[in-house]
Each structure stands twice: as structure tokens, then as C-alpha cells.
C-alpha positions in Angstrom: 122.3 -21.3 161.3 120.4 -18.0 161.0 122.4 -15.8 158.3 123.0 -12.3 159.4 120.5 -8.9 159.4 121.7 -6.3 156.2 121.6 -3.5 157.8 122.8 0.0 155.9 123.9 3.4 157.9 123.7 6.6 155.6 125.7 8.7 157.0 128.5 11.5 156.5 131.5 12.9 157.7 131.3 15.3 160.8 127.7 13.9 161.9 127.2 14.3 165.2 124.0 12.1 165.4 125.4 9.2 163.3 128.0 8.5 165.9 125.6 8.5 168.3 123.1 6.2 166.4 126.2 4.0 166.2 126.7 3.5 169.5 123.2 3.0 170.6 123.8 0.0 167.6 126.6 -1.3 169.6 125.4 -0.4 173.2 122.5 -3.6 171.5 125.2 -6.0 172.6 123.5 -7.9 169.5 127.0 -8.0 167.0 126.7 -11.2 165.7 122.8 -10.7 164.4 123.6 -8.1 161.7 126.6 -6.7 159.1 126.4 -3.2 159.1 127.5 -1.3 156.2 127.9 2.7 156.3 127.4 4.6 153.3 129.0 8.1 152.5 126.1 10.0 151.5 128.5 13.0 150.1 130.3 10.8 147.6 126.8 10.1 145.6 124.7 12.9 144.5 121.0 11.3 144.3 122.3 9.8 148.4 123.2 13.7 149.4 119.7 14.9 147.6 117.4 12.4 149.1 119.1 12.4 153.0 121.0 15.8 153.0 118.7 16.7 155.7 118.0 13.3 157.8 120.9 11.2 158.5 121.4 8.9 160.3 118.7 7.0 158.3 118.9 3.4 159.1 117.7 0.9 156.6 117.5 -2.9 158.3 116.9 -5.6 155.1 116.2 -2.7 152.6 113.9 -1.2 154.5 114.1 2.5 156.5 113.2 1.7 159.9 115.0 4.3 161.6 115.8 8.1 161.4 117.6 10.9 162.9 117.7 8.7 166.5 117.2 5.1 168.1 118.1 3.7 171.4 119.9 0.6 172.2 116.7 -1.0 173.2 114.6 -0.3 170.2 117.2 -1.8 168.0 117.3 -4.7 169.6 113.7 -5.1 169.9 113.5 -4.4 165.9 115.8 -6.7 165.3 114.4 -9.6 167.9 110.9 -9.1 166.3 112.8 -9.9 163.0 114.4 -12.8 164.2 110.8 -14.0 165.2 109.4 -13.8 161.8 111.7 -15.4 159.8 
């Protein structure tokens, strides 16, 4: 059994394109690939200095691989090309 994709949201309250990066995630139809965690950059200070002005950043097994936007089918090709390396 293939374990499941990390994948970490920073995000914040009141962000209009985090919800919308999180339902292109869903609009994937790939749910049972990944465990998405959001993170609150407001409650950390060195989170709020480094993406104060980007989020949504999207970091898929530690690593950024998308910012500000993403569509439902470049998600799922990310995480397909993933699933073909490991």
C-alpha cells in the first residue's frame, strides 16, 4: 500500500485565494493520495514574515510547489508524476 502525499497549505483567515486553492485541491477528485494540513500563518511570527504577501503557498513532501494559484489539473498531474517516481 502506497502511504499518503504530506502536503501543507499556509494560509490565513479571510484569504480569498486559499479557499479557492482549496477547492481546485478537492475539485483533483484525488482524496485518498494526500493528508492535507493547513497552517495559520498569523499565529507564528517567522510564518506571517516569510508568506505575509504570498499565500496560498503549497508545500507537497516539504517542498513549495505551488503559489498564489493552481488548477485542479495541475495538482493532480503534480501529484501523479509523484506517484510515478516513488
Amino acid at each position: 500500500m502506497q502511504s499518503k502525499i504530506g502536503i501543507v497549505l499556509y494560509t490565513k483567515p479571510g484569504c480569498g485565494l486559499c479557499e479557492e486553492m482549496k477547492q481546485e485541491i478537492s475539485k483533483a477528485g484525488i482524496d485518498d493520495s494526500y493528508i492535507l494540513e493547513e497552517v495559520n500563518i498569523a499565529t507564528d511570527p517567522d510564518l506571517f514574515h516569510r508568506y505575509r504577501y504570498d499565500i496560498p503557498v503549497l508545500m507537497i513532501n516539504g517542498v513549495e510547489a505551488f503559489r498564489h494559484r493552481l488548477t485542479a489539473n495541475e495538482f493532480k498531474s503534480y501529484v501523479a508524476s509523484l506517484a510515478r517516481t516513488s
